[in-house]
PAVEX-210212 format. One record per residue (C-alpha): residue number from 0; residue in three letters; x, y, z. Coordinates in pm, whole numbers, always signed. Layout:
N
<r n="NUM" res="ALA" px="X" py="Y" pz="Z"/>
...
This chain:
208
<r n="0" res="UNK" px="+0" py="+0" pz="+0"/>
<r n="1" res="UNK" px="+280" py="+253" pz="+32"/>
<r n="2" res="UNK" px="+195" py="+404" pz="+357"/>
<r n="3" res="UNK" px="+452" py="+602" pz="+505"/>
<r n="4" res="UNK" px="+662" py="+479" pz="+800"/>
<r n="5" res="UNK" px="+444" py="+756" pz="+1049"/>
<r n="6" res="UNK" px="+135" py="+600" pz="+1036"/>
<r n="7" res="UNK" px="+95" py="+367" pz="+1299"/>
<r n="8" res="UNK" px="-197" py="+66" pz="+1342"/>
<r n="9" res="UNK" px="-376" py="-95" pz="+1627"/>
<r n="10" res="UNK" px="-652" py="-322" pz="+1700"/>
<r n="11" res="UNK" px="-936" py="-91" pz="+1784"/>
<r n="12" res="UNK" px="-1341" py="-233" pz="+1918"/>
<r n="13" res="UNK" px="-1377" py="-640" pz="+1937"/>
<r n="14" res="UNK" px="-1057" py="-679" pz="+1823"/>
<r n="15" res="UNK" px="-839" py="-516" pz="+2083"/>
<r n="16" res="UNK" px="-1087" py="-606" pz="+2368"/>
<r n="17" res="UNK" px="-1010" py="-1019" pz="+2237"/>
<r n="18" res="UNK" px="-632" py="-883" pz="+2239"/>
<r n="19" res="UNK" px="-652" py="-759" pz="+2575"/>
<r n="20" res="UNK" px="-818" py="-1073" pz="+2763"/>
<r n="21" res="UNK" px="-525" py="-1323" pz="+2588"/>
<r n="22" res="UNK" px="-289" py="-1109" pz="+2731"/>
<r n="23" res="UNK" px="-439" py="-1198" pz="+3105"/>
<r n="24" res="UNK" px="-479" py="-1525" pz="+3008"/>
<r n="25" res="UNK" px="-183" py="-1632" pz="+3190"/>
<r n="26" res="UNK" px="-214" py="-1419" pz="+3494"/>
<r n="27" res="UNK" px="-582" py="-1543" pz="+3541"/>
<r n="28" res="UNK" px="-429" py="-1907" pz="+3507"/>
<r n="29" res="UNK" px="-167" py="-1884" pz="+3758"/>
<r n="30" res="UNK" px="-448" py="-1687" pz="+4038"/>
<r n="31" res="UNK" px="-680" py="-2016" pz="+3972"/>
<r n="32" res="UNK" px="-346" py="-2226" pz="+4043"/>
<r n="33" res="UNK" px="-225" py="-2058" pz="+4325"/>
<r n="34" res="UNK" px="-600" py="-2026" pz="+4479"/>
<r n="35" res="UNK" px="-673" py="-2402" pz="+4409"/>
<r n="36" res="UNK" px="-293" py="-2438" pz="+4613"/>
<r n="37" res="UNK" px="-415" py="-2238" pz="+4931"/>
<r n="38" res="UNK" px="-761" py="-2422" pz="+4956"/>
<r n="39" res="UNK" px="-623" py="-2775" pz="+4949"/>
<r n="40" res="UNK" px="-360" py="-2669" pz="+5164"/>
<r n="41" res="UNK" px="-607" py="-2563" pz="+5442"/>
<r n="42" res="UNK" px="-838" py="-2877" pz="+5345"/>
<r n="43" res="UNK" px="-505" py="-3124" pz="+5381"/>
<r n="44" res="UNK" px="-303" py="-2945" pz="+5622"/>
<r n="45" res="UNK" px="+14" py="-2983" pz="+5401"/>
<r n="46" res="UNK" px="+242" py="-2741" pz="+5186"/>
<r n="47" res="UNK" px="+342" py="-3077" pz="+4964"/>
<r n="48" res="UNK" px="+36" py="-3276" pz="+4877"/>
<r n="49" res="UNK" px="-176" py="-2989" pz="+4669"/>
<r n="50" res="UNK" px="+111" py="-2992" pz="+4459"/>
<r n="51" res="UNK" px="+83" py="-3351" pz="+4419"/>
<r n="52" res="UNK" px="-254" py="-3276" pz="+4319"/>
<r n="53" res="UNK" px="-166" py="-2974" pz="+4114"/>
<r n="54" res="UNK" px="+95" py="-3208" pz="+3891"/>
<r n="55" res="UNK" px="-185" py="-3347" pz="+3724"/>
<r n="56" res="UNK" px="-270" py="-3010" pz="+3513"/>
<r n="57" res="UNK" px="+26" py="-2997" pz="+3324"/>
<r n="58" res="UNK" px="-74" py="-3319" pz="+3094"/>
<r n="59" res="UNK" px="-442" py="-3223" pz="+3089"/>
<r n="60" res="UNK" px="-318" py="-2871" pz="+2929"/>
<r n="61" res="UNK" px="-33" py="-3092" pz="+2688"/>
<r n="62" res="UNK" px="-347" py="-3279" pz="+2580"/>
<r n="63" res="UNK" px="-580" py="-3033" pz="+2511"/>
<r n="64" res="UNK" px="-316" py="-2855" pz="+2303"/>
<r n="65" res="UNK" px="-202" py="-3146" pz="+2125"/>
<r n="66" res="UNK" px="-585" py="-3179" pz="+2058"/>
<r n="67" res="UNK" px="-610" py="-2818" pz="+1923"/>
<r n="68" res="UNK" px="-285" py="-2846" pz="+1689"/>
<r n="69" res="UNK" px="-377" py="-3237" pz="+1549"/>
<r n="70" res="UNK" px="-747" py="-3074" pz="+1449"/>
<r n="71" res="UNK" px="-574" py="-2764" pz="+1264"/>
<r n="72" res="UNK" px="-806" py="-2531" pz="+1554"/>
<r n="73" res="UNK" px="-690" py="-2185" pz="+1668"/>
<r n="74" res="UNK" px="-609" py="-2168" pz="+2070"/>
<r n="75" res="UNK" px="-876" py="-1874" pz="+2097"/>
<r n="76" res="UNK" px="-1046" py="-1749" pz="+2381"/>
<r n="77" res="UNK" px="-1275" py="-2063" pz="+2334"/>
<r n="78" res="UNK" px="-1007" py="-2330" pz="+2375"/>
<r n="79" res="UNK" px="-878" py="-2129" pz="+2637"/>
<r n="80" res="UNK" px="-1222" py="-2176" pz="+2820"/>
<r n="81" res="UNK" px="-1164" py="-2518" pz="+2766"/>
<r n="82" res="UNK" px="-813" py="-2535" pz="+2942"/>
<r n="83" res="UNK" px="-974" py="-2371" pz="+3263"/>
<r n="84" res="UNK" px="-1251" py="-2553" pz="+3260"/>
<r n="85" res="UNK" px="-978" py="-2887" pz="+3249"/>
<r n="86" res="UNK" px="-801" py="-2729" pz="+3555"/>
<r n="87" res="UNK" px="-1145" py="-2811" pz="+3762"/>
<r n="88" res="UNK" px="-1185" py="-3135" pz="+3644"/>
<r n="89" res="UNK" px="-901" py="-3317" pz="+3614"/>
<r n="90" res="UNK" px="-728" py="-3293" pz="+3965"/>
<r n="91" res="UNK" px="-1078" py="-3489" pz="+4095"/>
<r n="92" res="UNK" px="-868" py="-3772" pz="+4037"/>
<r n="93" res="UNK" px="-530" py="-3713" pz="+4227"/>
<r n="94" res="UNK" px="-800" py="-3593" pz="+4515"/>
<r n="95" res="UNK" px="-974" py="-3919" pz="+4483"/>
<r n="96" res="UNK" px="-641" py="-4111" pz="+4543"/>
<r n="97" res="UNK" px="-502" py="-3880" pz="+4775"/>
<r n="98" res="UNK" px="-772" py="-3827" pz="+5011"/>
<r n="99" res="UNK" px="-819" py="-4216" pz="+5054"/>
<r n="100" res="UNK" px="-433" py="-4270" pz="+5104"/>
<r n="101" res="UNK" px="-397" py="-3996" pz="+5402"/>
<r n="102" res="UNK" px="-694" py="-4141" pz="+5553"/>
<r n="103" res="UNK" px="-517" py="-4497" pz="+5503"/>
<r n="104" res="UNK" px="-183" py="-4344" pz="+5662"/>
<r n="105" res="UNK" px="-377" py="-4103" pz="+5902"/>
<r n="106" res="UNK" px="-635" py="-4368" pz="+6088"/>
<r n="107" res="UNK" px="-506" py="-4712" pz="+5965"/>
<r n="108" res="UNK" px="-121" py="-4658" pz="+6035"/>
<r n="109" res="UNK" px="-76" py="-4745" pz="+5669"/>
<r n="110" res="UNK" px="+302" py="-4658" pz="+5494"/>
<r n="111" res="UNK" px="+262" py="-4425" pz="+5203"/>
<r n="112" res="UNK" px="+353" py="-4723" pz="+4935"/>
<r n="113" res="UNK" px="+86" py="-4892" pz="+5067"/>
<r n="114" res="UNK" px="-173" py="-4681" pz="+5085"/>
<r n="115" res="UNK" px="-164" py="-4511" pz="+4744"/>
<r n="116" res="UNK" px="-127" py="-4832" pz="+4581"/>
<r n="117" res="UNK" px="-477" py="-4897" pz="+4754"/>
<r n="118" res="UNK" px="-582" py="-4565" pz="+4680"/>
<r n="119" res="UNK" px="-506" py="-4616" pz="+4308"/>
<r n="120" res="UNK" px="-688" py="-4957" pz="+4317"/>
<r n="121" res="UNK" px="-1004" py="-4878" pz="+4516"/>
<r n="122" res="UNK" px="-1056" py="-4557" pz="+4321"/>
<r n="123" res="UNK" px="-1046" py="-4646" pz="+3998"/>
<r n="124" res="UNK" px="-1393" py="-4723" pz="+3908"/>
<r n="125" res="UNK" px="-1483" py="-4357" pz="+4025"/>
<r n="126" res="UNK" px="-1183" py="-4133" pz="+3860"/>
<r n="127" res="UNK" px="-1260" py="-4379" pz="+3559"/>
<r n="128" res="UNK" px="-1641" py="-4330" pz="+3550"/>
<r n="129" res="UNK" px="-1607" py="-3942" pz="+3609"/>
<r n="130" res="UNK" px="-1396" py="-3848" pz="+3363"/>
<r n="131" res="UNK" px="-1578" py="-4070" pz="+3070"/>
<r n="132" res="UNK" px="-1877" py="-3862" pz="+3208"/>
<r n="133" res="UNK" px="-1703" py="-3575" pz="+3120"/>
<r n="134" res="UNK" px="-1570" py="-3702" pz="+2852"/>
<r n="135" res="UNK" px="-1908" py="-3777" pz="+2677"/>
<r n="136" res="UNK" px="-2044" py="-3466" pz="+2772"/>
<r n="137" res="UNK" px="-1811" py="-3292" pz="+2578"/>
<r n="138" res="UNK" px="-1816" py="-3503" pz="+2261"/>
<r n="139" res="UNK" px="-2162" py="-3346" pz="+2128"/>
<r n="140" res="UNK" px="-1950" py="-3000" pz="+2131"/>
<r n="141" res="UNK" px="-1632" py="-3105" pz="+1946"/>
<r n="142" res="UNK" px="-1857" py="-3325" pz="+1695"/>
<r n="143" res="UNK" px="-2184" py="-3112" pz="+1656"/>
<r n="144" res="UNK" px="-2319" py="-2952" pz="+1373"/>
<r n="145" res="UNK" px="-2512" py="-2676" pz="+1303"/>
<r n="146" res="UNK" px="-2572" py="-2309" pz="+1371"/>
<r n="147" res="UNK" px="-2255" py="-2181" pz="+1586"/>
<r n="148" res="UNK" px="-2103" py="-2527" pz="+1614"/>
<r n="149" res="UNK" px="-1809" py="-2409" pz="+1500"/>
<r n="150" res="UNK" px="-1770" py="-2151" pz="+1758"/>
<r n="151" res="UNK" px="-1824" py="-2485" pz="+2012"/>
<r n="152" res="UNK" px="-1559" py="-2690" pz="+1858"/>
<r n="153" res="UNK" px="-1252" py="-2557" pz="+2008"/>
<r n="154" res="UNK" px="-1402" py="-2656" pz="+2364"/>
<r n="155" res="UNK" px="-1470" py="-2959" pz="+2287"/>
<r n="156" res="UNK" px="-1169" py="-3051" pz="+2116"/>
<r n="157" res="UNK" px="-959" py="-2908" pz="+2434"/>
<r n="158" res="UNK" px="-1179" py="-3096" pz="+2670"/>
<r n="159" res="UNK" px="-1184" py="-3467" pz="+2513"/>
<r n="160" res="UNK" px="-750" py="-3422" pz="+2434"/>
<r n="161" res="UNK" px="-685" py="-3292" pz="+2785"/>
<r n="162" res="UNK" px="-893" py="-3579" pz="+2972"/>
<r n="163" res="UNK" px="-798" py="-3817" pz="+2749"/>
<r n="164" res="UNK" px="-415" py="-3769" pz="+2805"/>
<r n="165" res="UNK" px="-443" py="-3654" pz="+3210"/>
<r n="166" res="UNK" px="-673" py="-3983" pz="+3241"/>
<r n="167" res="UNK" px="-353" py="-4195" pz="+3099"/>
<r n="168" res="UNK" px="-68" py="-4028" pz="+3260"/>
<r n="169" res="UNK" px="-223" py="-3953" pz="+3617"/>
<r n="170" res="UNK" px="-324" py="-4275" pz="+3712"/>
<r n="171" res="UNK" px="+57" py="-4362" pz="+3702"/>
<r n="172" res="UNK" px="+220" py="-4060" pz="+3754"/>
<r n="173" res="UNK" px="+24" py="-3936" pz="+4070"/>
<r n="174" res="UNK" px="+158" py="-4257" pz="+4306"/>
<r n="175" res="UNK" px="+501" py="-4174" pz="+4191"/>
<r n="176" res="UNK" px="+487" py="-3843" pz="+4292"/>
<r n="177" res="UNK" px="+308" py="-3883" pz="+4573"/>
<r n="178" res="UNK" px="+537" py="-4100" pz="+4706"/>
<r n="179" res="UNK" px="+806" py="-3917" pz="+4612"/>
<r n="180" res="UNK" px="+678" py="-3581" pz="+4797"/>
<r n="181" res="UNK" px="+618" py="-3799" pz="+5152"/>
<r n="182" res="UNK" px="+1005" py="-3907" pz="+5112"/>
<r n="183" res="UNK" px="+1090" py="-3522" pz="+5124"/>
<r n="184" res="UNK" px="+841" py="-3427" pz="+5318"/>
<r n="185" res="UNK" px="+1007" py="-3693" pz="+5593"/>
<r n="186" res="UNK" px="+1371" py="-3577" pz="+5506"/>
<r n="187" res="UNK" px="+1278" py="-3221" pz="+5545"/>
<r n="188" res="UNK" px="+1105" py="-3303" pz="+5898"/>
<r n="189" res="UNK" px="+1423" py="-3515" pz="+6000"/>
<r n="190" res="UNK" px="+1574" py="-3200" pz="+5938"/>
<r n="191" res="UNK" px="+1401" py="-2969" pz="+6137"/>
<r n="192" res="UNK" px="+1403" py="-3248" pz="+6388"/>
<r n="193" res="UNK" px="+1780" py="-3213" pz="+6413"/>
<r n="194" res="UNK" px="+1840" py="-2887" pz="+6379"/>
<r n="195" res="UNK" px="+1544" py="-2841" pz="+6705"/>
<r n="196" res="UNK" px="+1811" py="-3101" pz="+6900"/>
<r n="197" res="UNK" px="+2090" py="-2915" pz="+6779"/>
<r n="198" res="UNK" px="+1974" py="-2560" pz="+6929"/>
<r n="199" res="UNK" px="+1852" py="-2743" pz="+7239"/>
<r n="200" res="UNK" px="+2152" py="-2880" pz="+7318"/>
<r n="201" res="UNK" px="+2456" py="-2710" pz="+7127"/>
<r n="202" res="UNK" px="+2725" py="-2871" pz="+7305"/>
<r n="203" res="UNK" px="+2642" py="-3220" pz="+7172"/>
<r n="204" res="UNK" px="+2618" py="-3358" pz="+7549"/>
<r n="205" res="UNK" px="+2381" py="-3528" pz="+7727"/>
<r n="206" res="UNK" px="+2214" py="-3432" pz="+8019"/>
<r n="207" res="UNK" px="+2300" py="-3679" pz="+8349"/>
């Protein structure tokens, strides 16, 4: 077109109001994180096992993007609605196993290996049931036709990829790490243990 160098553009209306609400995308998506992190810390009394329950979000977002990019969809604001809505319902299932294997350790003196390997086997049925609930639900929206279905698409699409890959990987991944996290939690109590003993009694030497 020619235009000289002094004439500047910008999204103006619709367009820079759709602009502005990617660009808080990510803060919004890290106040739902940390939010979700302070209420299951209250709920569980522990700094370490919300983020055992947060790891699961990572491969429900990897799947709902793969999802996007294999269809050839745009991550819009739709898709995006998807994601969030995938933060919700996928950690149901590390609470399922979680929940059951403090109870295990808390009231039946249970070790950790133990218990989330029961946790994992007893609540299977349920994490398995829920998410094909959700699962179906979203179908109709990532397959439907018809007046605005294409608006719809996108959050189905994220949906169905990001439970379908979080319902693989969690049911492995969330024993490993839960396990993992109650091995430091223990070494970081031994710890604080020690260094209590240590400023108690400085000199090393017991008391006659």
């Amino acid at each position: 077109m020619n235009m000289p160098v002094t004439v500047q553009t910008s999204f103006q209306g619709a367009a820079a109001a759709f602009q502005a609400s990617l660009s808080n995308t990510l803060f919004l998506i890290l106040a739902a994180i940390v939010t979700m992190y302070i209420v299951l810390g209250v709920l569980y009394e522990s700094y370490i096992h919300p983020v055992t329950i947060l790891s699961t979000l990572p491969s429900a977002g990897i799947g709902a993007l793969l999802a996007l990019l294999i269809s050839g969809s745009d991550l819009g604001i739709i898709g995006i609605i998807g994601i969030i809505l995938l933060i919700g319902i996928v950690k149901k299932n590390a609470i399922m196993m979680i929940d059951f294997a403090l109870v295990a350790e808390r009231e039946h003196n249970m070790p950790p290996e133990e218990a989330i390997y029961q946790a994992a086997l007893l609540r299977f049925r349920p994490i398995l049931m829920t998410t094909m609930a959700a699962l179906l639900g979203a179908l109709p929206l990532m397959i439907g036709t018809g007046v605005g279905s294409e608006l719809r698409h996108p959050l189905g699409i994220a949906m169905v990829g990001g439970l379908m890959v979080s319902q693989v990987l969690t049911l492995f991944t969330t024993p490993v790490i839960y396990i993992a996290f109650d091995k430091l939690a223990g070494r970081l109590s031994g710890r604080s243990a020690h260094a209590q003993t240590e400023e108690a009694n400085p000199s090393g030497l017991g008391h006659r």
